[in-house]
N, C-alpha and C positions, 0 to 999 in steps of 0.2 A: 504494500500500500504506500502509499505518494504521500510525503511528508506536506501539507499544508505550508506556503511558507508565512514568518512571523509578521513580515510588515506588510500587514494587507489593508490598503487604504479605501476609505471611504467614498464609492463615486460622487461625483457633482452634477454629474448628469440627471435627467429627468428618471425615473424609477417604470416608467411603463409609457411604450409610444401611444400616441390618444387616437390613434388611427384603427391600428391593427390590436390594441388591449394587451402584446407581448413585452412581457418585461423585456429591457432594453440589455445585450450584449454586456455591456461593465457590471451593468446591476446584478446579472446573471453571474455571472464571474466570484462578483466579491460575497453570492449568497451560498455559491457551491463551497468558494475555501472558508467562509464561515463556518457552512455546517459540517467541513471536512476537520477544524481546526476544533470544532465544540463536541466531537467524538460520532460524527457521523450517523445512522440511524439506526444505532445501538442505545435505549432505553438505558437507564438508571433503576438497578435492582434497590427497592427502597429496604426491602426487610435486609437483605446485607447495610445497610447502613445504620438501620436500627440497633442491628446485634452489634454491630462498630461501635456505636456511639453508647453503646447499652455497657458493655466490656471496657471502653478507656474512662467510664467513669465510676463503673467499680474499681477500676485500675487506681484512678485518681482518689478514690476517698480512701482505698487498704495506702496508698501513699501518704494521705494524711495524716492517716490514724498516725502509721509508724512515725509520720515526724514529732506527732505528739505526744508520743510514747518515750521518743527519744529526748524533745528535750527535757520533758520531767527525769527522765534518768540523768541527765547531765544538773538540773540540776539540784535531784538529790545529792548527787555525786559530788556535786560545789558545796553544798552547805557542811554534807559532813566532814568534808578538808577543811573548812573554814572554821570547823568545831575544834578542831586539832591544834590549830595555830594559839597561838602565844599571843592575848591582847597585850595592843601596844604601849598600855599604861603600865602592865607589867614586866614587860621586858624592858622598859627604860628605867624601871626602877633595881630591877634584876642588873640590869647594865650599870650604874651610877655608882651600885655599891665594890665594883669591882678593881683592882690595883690593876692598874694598865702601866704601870710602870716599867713595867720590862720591854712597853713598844717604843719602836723608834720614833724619833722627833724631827725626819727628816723623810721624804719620801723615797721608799729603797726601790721602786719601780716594781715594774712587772703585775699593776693590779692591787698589789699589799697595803692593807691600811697600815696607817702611821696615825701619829696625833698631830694636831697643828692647831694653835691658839687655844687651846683648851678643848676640843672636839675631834675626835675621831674625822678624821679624812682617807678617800681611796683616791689617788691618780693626784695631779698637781694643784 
């Protein structure tokens, strides 16, 4: 079968000669690769499109469900890591009471905290 081609333009001509009632040669032209280019005189199976349209949208809600499912697992999965951690009023209090004396006062590179002006510093 004969590929239809894509840029098929619209005649300007009259659409039927007023003499003879015959659609006119262009008009004729641009009706055949229309209806060659819009699938020819092969029908649309509806009930295939139903069970299409019936299937990608169960498709799409078990999609949903799982993303719902997932983020409440994520985040339970957050909260109880966040359960674990060290609030921040505590570990600066944990931190404050500690002899940091043994750290250096100058930055030894490579990442390594050091002190400087009286606070804990990492990098310059």
């Amino acid at each position: 079968m004969a590929v239809a081609p894509l840029n098929i333009a619209v005649p300007t001509s009259r659409l039927v000669d007023p003499e003879t009632g015959v659609i006119e040669p262009p008009w004729r032209q641009f009706l055949v690769l229309l209806w060659e280019r819009t699938g020819g005189g092969e029908g649309q199976d509806m009930g295939g499109v139903v069970t299409t349209l019936a299937e990608e949208t169960t498709a799409r809600q078990n999609g949903d469900a799982a993303n719902a499912t997932a983020i409440s697992n994520e985040q339970a999965r957050a909260e109880a890591a966040e359960a674990t951690l060290v609030p921040v009023s505590q570990l600066a209090q944990l931190f404050s009471v500690q002899n940091l004396g043994w750290m250096q006062t100058s930055d030894p590179g490579g990442g390594r905290p050091w002190l400087k002006a009286g606070g804990l510093h990492v990098g310059p």
